[in-house]
C-alpha positions in Angstrom: 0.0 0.0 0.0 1.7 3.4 -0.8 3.1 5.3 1.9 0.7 8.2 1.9 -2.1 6.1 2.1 -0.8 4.2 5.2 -0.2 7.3 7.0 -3.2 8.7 6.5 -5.2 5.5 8.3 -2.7 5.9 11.1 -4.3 9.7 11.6 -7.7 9.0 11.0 -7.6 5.8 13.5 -5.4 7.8 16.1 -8.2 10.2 15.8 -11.1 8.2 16.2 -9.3 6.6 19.2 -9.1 9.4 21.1 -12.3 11.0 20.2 -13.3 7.4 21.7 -10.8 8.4 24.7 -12.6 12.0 25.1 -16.0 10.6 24.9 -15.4 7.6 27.6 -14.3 10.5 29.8 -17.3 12.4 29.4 -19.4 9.4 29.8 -17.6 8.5 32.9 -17.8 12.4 34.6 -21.6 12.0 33.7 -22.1 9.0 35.4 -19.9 9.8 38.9 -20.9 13.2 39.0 -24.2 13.7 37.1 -24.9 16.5 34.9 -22.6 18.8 36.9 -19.5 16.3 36.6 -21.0 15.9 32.1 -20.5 20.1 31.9 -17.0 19.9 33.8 -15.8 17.8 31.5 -16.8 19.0 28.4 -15.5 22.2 29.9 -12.1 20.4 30.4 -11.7 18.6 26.5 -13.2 21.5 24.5 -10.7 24.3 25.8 -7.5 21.7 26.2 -4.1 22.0 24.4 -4.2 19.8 21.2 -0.9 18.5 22.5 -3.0 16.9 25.5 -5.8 15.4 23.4 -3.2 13.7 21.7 -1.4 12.4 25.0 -3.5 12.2 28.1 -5.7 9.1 29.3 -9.3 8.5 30.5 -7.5 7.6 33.9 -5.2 10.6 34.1 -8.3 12.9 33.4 -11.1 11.1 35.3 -8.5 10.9 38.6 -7.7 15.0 38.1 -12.1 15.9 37.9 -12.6 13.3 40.3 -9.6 14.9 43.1 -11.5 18.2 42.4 -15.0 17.2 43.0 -14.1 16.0 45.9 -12.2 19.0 47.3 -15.5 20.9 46.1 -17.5 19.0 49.3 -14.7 18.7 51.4 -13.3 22.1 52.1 -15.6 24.7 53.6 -14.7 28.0 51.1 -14.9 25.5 48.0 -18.8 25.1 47.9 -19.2 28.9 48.0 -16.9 28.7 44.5 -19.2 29.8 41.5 -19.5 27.2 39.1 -17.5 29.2 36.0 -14.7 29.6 38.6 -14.4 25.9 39.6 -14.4 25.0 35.7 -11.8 27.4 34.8 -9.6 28.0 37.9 -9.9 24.4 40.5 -10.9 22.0 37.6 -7.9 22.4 34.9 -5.1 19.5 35.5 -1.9 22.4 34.6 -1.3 26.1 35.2 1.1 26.6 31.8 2.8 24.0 29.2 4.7 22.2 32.2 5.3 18.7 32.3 1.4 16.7 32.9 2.1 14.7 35.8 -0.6 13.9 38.3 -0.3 16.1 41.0 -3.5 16.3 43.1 -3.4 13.1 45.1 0.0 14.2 46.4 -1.0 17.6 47.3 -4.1 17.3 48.8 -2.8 14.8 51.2 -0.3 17.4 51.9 -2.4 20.4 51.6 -5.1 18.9 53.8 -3.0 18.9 57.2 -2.1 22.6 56.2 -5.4 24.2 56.0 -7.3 22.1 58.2 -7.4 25.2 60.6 -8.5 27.6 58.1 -12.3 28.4 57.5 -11.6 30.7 54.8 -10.0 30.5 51.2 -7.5 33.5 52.3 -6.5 32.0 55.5 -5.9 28.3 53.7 -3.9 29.8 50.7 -1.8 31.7 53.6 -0.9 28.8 55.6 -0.3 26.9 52.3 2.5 29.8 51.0 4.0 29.5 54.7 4.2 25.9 55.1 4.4 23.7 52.4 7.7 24.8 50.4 9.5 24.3 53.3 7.4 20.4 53.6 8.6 19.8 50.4 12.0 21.8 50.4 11.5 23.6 47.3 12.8 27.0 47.3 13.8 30.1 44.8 17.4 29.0 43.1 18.3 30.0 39.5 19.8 26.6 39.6 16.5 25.2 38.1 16.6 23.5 35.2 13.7 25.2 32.9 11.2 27.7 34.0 8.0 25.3 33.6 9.1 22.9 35.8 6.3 20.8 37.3 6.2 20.0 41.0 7.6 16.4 40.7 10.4 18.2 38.5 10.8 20.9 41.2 10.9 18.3 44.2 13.5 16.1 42.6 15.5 19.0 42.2 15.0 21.3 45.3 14.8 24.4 43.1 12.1 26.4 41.4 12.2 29.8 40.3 9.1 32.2 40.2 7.2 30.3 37.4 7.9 26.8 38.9 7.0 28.2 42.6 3.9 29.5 40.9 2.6 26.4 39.6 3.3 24.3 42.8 1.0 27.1 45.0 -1.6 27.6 42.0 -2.0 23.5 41.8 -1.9 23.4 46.2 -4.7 25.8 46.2 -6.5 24.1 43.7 -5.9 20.6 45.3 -8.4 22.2 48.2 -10.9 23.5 46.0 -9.6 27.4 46.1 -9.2 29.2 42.8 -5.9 30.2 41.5 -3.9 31.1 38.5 -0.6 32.1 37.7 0.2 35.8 36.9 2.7 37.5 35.1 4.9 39.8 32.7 7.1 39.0 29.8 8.9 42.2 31.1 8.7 44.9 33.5 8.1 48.4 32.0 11.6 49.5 33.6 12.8 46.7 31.5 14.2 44.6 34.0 13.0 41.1 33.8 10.4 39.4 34.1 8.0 37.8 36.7 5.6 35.1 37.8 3.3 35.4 40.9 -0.3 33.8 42.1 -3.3 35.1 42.2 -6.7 33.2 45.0 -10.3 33.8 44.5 -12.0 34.5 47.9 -15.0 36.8 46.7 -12.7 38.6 44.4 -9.1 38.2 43.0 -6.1 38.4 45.4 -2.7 38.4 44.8 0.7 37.1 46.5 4.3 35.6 45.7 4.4 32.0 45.6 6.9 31.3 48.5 6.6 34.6 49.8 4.7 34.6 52.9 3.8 38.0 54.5 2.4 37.9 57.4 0.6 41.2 56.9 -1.8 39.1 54.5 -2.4 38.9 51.2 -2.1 41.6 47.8 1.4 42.5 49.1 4.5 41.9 47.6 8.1 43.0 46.4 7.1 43.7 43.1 4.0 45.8 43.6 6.2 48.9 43.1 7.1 47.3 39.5 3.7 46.5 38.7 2.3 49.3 39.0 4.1 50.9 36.2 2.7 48.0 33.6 1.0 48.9 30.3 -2.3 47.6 29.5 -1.7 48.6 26.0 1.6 47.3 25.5 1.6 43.5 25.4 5.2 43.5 26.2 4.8 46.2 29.4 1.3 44.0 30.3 0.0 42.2 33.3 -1.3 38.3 32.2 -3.3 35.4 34.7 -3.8 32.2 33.0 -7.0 30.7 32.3 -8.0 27.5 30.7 -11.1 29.4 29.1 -9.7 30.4 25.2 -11.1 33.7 24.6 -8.3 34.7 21.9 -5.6 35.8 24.2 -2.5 33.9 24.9 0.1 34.1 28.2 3.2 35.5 26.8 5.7 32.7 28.0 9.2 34.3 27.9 10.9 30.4 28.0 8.9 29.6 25.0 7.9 32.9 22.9 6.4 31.2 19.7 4.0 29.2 21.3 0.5 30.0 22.6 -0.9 27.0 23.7 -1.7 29.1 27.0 -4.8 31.1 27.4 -5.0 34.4 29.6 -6.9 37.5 30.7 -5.3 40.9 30.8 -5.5 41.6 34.6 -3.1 45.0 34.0 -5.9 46.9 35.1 -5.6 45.7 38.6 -2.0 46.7 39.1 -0.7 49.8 37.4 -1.6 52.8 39.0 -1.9 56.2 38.1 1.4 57.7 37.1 2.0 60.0 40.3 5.3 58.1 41.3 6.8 58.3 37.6 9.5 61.1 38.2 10.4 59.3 41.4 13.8 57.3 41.7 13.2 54.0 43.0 16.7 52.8 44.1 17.1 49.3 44.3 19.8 47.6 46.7 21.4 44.2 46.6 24.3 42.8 49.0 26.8 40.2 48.4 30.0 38.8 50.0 31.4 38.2 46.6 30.8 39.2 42.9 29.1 36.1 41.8 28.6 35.0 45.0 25.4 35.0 47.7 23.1 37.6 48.7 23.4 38.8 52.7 20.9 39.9 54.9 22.4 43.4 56.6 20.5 46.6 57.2 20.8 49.0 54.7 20.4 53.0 55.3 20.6 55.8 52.4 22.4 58.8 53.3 21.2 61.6 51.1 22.6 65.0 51.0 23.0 66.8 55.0 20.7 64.2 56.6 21.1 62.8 59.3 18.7 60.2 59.5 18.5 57.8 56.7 15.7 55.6 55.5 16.5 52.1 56.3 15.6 48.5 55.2 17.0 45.3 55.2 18.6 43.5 52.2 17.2 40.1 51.0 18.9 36.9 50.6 18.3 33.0 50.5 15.4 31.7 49.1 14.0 35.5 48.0 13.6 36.3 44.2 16.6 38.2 42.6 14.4 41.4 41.5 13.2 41.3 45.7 15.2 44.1 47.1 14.5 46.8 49.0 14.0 50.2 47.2 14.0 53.8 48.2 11.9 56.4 46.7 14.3 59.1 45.8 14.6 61.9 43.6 16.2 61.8 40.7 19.8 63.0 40.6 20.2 62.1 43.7 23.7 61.3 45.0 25.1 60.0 48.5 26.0 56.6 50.4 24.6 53.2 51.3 25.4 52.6 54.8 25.3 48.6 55.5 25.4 46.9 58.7 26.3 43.1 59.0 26.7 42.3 62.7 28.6 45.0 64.4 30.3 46.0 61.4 29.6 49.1 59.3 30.6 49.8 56.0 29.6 51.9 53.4 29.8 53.0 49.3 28.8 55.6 47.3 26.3 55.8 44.8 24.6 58.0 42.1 23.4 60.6 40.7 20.1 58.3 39.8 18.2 59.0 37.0 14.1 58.2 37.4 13.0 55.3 36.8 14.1 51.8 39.3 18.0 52.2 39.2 19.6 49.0 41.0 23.1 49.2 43.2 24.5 45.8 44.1 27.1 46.2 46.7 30.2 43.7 47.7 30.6 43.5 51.2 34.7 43.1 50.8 34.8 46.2 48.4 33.0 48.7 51.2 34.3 51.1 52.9 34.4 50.9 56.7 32.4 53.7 57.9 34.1 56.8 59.4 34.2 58.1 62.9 35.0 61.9 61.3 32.6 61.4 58.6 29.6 60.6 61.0 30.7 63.3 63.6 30.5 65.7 60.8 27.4 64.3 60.0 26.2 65.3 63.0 27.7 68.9 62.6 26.3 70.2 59.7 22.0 68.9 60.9 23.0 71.8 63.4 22.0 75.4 62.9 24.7 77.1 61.5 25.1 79.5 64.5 25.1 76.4 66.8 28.4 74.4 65.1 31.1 74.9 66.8 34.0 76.4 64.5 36.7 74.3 67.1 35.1 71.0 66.2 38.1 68.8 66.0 36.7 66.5 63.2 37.0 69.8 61.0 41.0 69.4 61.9 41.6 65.5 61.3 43.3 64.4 58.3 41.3 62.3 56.4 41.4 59.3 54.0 40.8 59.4 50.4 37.2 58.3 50.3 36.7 60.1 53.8 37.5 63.3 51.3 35.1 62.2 48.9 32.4 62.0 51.3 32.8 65.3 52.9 32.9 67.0 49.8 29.5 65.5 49.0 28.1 66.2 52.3 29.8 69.5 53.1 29.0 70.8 49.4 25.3 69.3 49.6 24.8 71.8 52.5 26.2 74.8 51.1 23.9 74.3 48.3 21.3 73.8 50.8 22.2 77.0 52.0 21.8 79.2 49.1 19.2 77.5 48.3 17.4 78.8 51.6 18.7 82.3 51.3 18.2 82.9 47.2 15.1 81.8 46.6 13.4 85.1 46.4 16.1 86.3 44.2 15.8 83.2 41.8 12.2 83.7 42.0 12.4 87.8 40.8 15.3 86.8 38.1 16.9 89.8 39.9 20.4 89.9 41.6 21.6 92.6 43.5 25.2 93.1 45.2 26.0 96.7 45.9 24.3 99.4 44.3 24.5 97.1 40.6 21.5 94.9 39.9 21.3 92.1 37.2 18.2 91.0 35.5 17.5 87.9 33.1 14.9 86.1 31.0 15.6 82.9 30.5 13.8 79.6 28.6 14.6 75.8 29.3 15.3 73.4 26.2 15.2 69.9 27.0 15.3 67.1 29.7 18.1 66.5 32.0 18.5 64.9 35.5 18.8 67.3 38.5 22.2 67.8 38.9 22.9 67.2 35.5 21.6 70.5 33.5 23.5 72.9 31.1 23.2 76.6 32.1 24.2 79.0 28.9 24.8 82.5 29.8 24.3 84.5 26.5 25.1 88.4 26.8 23.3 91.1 24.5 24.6 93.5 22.3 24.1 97.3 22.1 26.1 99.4 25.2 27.0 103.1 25.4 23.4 103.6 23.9 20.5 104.7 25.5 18.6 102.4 28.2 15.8 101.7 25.3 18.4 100.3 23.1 20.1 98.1 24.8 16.5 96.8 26.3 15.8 95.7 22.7 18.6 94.4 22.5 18.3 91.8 25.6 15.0 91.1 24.6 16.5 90.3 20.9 19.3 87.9 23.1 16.8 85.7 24.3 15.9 84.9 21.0 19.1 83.7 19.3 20.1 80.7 20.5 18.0 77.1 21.2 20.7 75.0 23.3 19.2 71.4 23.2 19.2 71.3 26.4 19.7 73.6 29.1 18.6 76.6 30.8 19.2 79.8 28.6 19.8 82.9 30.1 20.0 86.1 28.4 20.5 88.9 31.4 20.7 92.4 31.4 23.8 94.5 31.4 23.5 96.7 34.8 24.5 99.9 33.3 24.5 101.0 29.5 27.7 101.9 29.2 30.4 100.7 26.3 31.8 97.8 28.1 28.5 96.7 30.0 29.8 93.2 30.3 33.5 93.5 31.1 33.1 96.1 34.3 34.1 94.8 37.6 31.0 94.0 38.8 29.8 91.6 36.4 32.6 89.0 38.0 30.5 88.7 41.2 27.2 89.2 39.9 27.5 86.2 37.1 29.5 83.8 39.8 26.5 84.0 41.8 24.0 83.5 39.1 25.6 80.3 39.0 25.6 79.3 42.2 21.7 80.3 41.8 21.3 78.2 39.2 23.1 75.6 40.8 21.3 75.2 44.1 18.4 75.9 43.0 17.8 74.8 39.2 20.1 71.7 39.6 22.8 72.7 37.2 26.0 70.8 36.7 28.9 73.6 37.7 31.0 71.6 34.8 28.3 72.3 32.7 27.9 76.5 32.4 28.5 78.3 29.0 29.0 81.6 28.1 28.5 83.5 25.2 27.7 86.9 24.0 27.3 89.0 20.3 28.5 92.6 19.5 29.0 93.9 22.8 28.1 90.3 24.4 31.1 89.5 21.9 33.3 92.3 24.1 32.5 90.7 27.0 33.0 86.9 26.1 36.9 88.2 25.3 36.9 89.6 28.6 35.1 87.4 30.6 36.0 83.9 29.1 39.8 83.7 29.8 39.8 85.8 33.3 36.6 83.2 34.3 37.6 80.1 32.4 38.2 78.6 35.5 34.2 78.6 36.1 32.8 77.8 32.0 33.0 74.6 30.3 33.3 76.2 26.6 32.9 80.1 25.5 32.0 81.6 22.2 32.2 84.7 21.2 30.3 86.3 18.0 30.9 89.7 16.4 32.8 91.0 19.4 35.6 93.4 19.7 38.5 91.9 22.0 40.0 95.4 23.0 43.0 94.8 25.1 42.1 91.2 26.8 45.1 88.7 26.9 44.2 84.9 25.3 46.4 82.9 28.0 43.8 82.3 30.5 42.1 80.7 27.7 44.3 77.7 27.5 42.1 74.9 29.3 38.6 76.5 27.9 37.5 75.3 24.4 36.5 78.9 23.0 34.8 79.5 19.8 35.1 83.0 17.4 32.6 83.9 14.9 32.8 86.9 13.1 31.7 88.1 9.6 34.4 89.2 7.2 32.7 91.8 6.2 32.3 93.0 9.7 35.1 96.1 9.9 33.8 98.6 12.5 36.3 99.2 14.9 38.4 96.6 13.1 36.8 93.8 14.4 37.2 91.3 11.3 40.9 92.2 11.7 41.2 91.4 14.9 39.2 88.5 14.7 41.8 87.1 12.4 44.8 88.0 14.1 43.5 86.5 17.6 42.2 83.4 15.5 46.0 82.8 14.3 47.1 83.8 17.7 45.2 80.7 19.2 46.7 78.7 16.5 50.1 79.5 17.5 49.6 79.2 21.2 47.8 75.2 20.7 51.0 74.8 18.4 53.3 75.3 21.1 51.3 74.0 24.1 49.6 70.6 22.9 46.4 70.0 24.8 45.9 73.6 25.6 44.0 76.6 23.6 41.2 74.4 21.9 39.4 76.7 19.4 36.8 76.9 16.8 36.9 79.7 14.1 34.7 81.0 11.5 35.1 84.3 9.6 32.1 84.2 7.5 32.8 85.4 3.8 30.1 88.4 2.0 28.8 88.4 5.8 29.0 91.8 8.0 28.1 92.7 11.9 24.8 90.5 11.7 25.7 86.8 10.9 22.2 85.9 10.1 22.3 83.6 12.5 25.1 81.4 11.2 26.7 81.3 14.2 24.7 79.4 15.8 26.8 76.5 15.0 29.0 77.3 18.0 26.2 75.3 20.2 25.8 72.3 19.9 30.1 72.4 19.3 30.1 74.1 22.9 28.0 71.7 24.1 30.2 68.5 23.4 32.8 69.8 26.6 32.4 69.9 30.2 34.6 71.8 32.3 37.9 70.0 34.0 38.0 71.9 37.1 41.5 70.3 38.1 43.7 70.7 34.8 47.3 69.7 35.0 48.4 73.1 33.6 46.9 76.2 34.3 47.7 79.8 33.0 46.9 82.8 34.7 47.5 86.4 33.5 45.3 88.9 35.7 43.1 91.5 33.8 42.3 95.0 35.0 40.0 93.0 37.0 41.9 90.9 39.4 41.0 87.4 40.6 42.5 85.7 43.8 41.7 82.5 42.6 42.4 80.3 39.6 41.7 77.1 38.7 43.9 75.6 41.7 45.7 78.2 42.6 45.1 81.5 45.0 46.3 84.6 46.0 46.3 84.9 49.7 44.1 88.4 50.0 46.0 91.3 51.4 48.8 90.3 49.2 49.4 92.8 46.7 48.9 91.3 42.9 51.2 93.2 40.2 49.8 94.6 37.2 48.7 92.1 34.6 50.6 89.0 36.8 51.1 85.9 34.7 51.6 82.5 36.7 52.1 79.1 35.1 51.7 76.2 36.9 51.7 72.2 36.2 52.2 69.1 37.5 53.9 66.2 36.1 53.5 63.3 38.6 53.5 64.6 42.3 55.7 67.3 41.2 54.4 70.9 40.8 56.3 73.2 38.8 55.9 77.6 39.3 56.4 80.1 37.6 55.8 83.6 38.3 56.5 86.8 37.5 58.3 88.5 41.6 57.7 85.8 44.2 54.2 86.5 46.0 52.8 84.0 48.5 50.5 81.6 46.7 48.2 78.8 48.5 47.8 75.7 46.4 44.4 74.3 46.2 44.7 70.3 46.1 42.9 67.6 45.6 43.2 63.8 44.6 41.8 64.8 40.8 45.1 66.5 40.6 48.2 64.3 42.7 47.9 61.6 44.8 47.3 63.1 48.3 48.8 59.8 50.0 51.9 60.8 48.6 54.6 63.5 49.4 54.3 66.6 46.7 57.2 68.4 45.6 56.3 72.2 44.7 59.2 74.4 42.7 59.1 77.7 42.2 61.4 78.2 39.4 64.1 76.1 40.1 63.6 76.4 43.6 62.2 73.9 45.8 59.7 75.4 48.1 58.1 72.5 49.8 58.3 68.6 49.7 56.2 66.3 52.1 52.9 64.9 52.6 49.5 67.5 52.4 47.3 66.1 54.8 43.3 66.4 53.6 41.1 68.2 55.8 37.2 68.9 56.2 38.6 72.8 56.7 39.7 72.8 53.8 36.7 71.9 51.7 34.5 74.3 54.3 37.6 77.0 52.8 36.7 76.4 48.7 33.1 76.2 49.7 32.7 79.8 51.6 34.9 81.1 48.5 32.5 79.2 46.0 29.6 77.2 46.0 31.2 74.7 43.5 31.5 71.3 44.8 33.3 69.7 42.1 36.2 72.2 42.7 36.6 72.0 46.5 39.9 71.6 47.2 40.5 69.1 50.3 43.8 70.0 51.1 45.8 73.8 50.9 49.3 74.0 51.1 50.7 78.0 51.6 53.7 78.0 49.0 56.2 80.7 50.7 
C-alpha cells in the first residue's frame, strides 16, 4: 500500500481513538458526577491543548475531575466557589505548558494537614504559601533546570524559580478547591525582567508571591512597586493570569515565545496605578559577599545630601527572588552613600546621581568602605544650625582618607547648596540679583530634559552698550531669542549699566558667579556644565570674561565682538569659539578677529592639549551673521569643564582674581599689574612660575596628585616644599565659603612661601 495512504489510516484511526478516549471520559464524569461532573468535563476537553488530546488518558483525566470534585465538598470556602470559577480555575489538571504529571493526590494529602485550621480560602492559601515549600523543600534557586518545571520536576531538584514556585502554590490551592492562577509579565516596564506570581479567589481576585509569605496578608509583595508601572496597551509592558477558558488571548511565555498553547486574561488593570510616582527614583539595593557570590541579609540605610537620619531596610537573601530588594523612593539625581550593617560592622559605598526610573546598586561586602568616625561626627555637625556648630570641632582638623575626602565633599558641598538655596530663593524667583548698588536682570527659557544635577546653564550676553537704556533693552529682549541649546537653561541677562563695556566692568565678576551658584542650588545645574557666550557687545565681553573666568565655564563663544586689550592665556584649558563676519570692519573687528584666530593657533602649536578653538570668519557676511553662528552650540556643548587641569595659565586683567583654577592669591597680598603665573604638575611634582615671588596657596585635591603621597612644589628652580598634604574637612568648608562649586573643592591647601 503506498506510503501516503498508510499514513493517512494511522491519523484518522489515532483520531477516532481518542475521540473514543474524550467521549469515555465524558461518559464516565456523567455517570460519577451527574450532569454537573458531564458540563465539567466538556468544559475540560473543549478548551484543552491539542498537544493533550493527543497524549493524556481516561484515567489521568477522570482521577484530576474526580480529586477536584471532591475537594469541592470537602473544604468549607470551596462550595461557595461559583460554578464558572471551579471550571476554569480548581478543575484544569496544569497552570502553563509544564510537564502533565498527576499532582492532586499528592497535594491534597499534603495540603489537607495545612489548612485544616482555616475556615476561609484567604487564611488556607496563607498557611499553604508559609508551610508547604519548606514540607517539600523547594525553594527560589536560579539553579533550576527550565522555568516550567512541574512540582515532581521541582521536588526532585530542590529548586524552582518564580514560574515553577507558581505552579506548585496555583496546583496546592486548587488541590483544596480554592481558585488560583498564575500571573505574570514577559517584562517589567523598567525593563528589568520578568516575573511570575499567584493570584486566589475569595469573593474577588487576590494576589501574592508564591513562596513569599507576609504575614501582613495577602495583595502584598516586592514587586508591587514594578507593577504598578505595567502597560495595558503594550503586550510586552502587560500584566497576564492564566485561564483555561480560550477567549483569543495567549500568556506571553518568555521560555517559549512562539507558542501560545496558553490562554490568559489581561489583569493589567488591577495593578498599574496612576502615574503619580513616575518622576520618582526607585533605588534598588542588593548585597553580596562576593561578585558572583550569595546575597546577605544586613541593614541597609541611604544617606542623602546633610541628613542625618537615613531611611532604612534590610537587604534580601536565601530563598527570596533576585528582582526582591529593598527600594528607596528618591529623587532623581540624587547622590550619596549606602550605609550597611552586618553584625557589628559598618561599611559603606557611594552611589549616584540616579536618574528616574528603578536604578539598582549591588554592593560587595569586601569592596565597602568601613564607615568613618570623622565622617559621621561631621554628619552630625552640619544637621545643626549654623550659628550652633562649633568652628573648634576637631573632626573639621583631622586628616582624612581618600574616600573620607570624597564624602565630605559631598556632604559638606550638599549643604552649602542647601544653603543658598534657603537664602536665594526670592532672588531666583524675581530673576533679579543685586550686590552693591549694581543689579542684574535675566529672561531665561529651558530646552530639554536632564537629571537634577545634571543640567546645562548658557549665559548668552546682548549687544548694544553706550546707547541709551531703550536700546540696549531691545537688544536683551533680541538675546533671548538667538540661540536654542538642546538642552539647558538659557539665560539672556541684562547688562546693569548701559555703558560701552556693560559686560566686562568689575561688577559683572560677582554678579554672574552668583548666578551660577543660583542656578546651581536651586535649578540643579551641573557647575561643569555652564556656557558663556555673548554678540556685539556680548562678543566684548565673552573676550573679557572667558579667559579671566575660564576657570568657572566649560566652553565660551564669542560672535561679532571686539576683543580690546584682553590677553588669550587664561584661555588655555577652555574650548573657545570665534565667529565673526568678514565683512564686519567697525572698529576693526574682522581684523582682529583674524589676528586672535592665528594667535590661538600659535599658542595650541606650542602647548599641545591647551587653547582648543573653533573659528569661523564668514565670507560676504557683515556685523549680523544671520544667525550662522549658531553652529558654536551644539560644538560648545560636546565639553564639560575640567576643574583640576594639569596646567593652568593665569594672567590677571584689569579686574583681578585671587583664585584660579587651583591656585590663590592669599588676600592682602598685593597682585602686580597684569601678573602671569604658570603652573603644572607632572607626577607629584608641581612646577611655578611667576613673575616676583608672591605667596601663593595651592588648592589640592586627589583629581590632581595623589594626596597619599609627598608633593614636591618648585618655584622656578627652587624647591619650596616637599612632604605629605594632609586632607582636611577645613579645607573643603575653605573652597566652599569662597564658591559654591563642589566639584572644585579643594580638600587639602598648602601656603607655598
Amino acid at each position: 500500500m503506498h506510503a501516503a495512504v498508510l499514513a493517512l489510516l494511522w491519523t484518522l484511526s489515532g483520531a477516532i481513538l481518542l475521540a473514543g478516549a474524550l467521549d469515555d471520559f465524558i461518559g464516565e464524569a456523567q455517570t460519577r458526577h451527574g450532569e454537573a461532573g458531564d458540563r465539567a468535563a466538556r468544559f475540560l476537553v473543549e478548551h484543552m491543548p491539542e498537544a493533550d488530546r493527543e497524549s493524556l488518558s481516561s484515567a489521568f483525566l477522570i482521577e484530576n475531575l474526580d480529586l477536584a470534585f471532591q475537594a469541592r465538598k470537602e473544604f468549607p470556602w470551596a462550595a461557595a466557589v461559583p460554578e464558572d470559577l471551579f471550571l476554569n480555575d480548581v478543575l484544569p489538571y496544569a497552570v502553563f505548558d509544564e510537564t502533565r504529571d498527576p499532582w492532586r493526590a499528592e497535594l491534597i494529602g499534603l495540603s489537607r494537614e495545612i489548612v485544616k485550621g482555616a475556615t476561609t480560602a484567604t487564611q488556607a492559601a496563607q498557611a499553604l504559601n508559609q508551610k508547604l515549600f519548606n514540607q517539600i523543600q523547594v525553594h527560589y534557586n536560579t539553579g533550576r533546570k527550565r522555568p516550567n518545571q512541574s512540582l515532581k520536576e521541582s521536588r526532585e531538584l530542590g529548586k524552582a524559580t518564580c514560574t515553577g514556585l507558581s505552579i506548585i502554590l496555583v496546583e496546592a490551592c486548587r488541590s483544596v478547591g480554592i481558585p488560583a492562577r498564575a500571573v505574570g509579565t514577559p517584562m517589567w516596564a523598567n525593563e528589568r525582567g520578568n516575573h511570575t506570581w499567584v493570584e486566589i479567589w475569595d469573593g474577588g481576585w487576590h494576589f501574592t508571591g508564591a513562596d513569599e509569605f507576609d504575614a501582613s496578608g495577602l495583595n502584598r509583595g516586592w514587586f508591587v512597586g514594578d507593577a504598578s508601572q505595567a502597560k495595558a496597551d503594550n503586550p510586552r509592558y502587560a500584566i497576564y493570569a492564566t485561564s483555561w477558558k480560550r477567549d483569543g488571548t495567549p500568556f506571553p511565555m518568555v521560555w517559549s515565545r512562539q507558542r501560545d498553547t496558553v490562554a490568559a486574561v489581561n489583569v493589567t488593570p488591577r495593578y498599574a496605578k496612576a502615574p503619580e510616582a513616575a518622576d520618582l527614583a526607585r533605588l534598588g539595593v542588593r548585597l553580596w559577599d562576593r561578585k558572583g557570590g550569595t546575597r546577605l541579609v544586613g541593614k541597609v540605610c541611604v544617606l542623602d545630601g546633610v541628613r542625618k537620619e537615613c531611611a532604612l531596610a534590610e537587604t534580601k537573601s536565601g530563598t527570596a527572588d533576585l528582582n526582591d530588594m529593598p527600594r528607596f523612593n528618591l529623587k532623581p539625581g540624587t547622590q550619596g552613600w549606602l550605609r550597611f550593617t552586618l553584625g557589628n560592622e559598618v561599611r559603606e559605598m557611594p552611589f549616584g546621581p540616579i536618574d528616574k526610573g528603578d536604578p539598582t546598586v549591588d554592593a560587595l561586602w569586601p569592596d565597602l568602605t568601613p564607615a568613618s568616625a570623622t565622617v559621621d561626627a561631621l554628619q552630625v555637625w552640619v544637621t545643626k544650625p549654623k550659628a550652633d556648630r562649633p568652628a573648634d570641632e576637631p573632626a573639621l582638623k583631622s586628616p582624612l582618607s581618600r574616600t573620607e575626602a570624597d564624602r565630605l565633599v559631598e556632604l559638606l558641598g550638599a549643604d552649602r547648596l542647601s544653603e543658598l538655596a534657603r537664602d536665594r530663593n526670592a532672588e531666583m524667583e524675581a530673576r533679579s540679583i543685586q550686590i552693591g548698588d549694581r543689579t542684574l536682570r535675566w529672561l531665561d527659557k529651558t530646552f530639554g530634559d536632564a537629571a537634577p544635577g545634571r543640567r546645562s546653564l548658557w549665559i548668552s550676553m546682548h549687544g548694544g552698550g553706550g546707547a541709551p537704556t531703550e536700546v540696549n533693552d531691545q537688544q536683551w529682549q533680541n538675546q533671548i531669542r538667538l540661540y536654542e541649546p538642546k538642552e539647558g537653561i538659557y539665560v539672556a541677562p541684562r547688562a546693569p549699566t548701559d555703558t560701552w563695556n556693560l559686560w566686562h566692568e568689575a561688577h559683572i565678576d560677582d554678579l554672574f558667579q552668583r548666578l551660577i551658584e543660583d542656578h546651581v542650588a536651586l535649578k540643579g545645574v551641573d557647575p561643569n556644565r555652564v556656557y558663556v557666550m555673548g554678540y556685539s557687545a556680548g562678543g566684548d565681553g565673552v573676550w573679557q570674561l572667558a579667559p579671566r573666568m575660564a576657570d568657572r565655564w566649560a566652553a565660551a563663544a564669542m560672535m561679532a565682538g571686539h576683543p580690546n586689550e584682553a590677553s588669550l592665556l587664561g584661555l588655555r584649558n577652555l574650548p573657545f569659539a570665534l565667529f565673526m563676519g568678514a565683512d564686519d570692519g567697525a572698529y576693526n573687528r574682522n581684523r582682529l578677529a583674524t589676528e586672535r584666530a592665528a594667535d590661538l593657533d600659535r599658542l595650541a602649536a606650542a602647548d599641545p592639549g591647551g587653547y582648543p578653538h573653533f573659528v569661523r570668519i564668514y565670507e560676504g557676511l557683515g556685523h549680523w551673521m544671520k544667525r550662522r553662528d549658531a553652529e558654536g552650540v551644539p560644538w560648545m556643548a560636546e565639553f564639560r569643564r575640567n576643574p583640576w587641569p594639569k596646567k593652568v595659565v593665569w594672567q590677571q586683567d584689569d579686574v583681578v582674581h585671587r583664585r584660579f583654577y587651583w591656585l590663590q592669591i592669599p588676600d592682602g597680598v598685593p597682585i602686580p599689574e597684569r601678573q602671569k603665573i604658570t603652573a603644572s604638575i607632572e607626577g607629584q611634582t608641581i612646577q611655578i612660575d611667576v613673575e616676583g615671588s608672591p605667596k601663593l596657596v595651592l588648592r589640592l585635591s586627589d583629581a590632581l596628585a595623589d594626596l597619599d603621597q609627598p608633593i614636591v612644589v618648585k618655584v622656578g628652580s627652587e624647591e619650596r616644599f616637599r612632604g605629605k598634604v594632609p586632607r582636611q574637612a577645613q579645607a573643603i568648608l575653605t573652597s566652599l565659603s569662597q564658591r559654591a562649586d563642589p566639584a572644585a573643592a579643594a580638600t587639602a591647601l598648602l601656603e607655598v612661601p
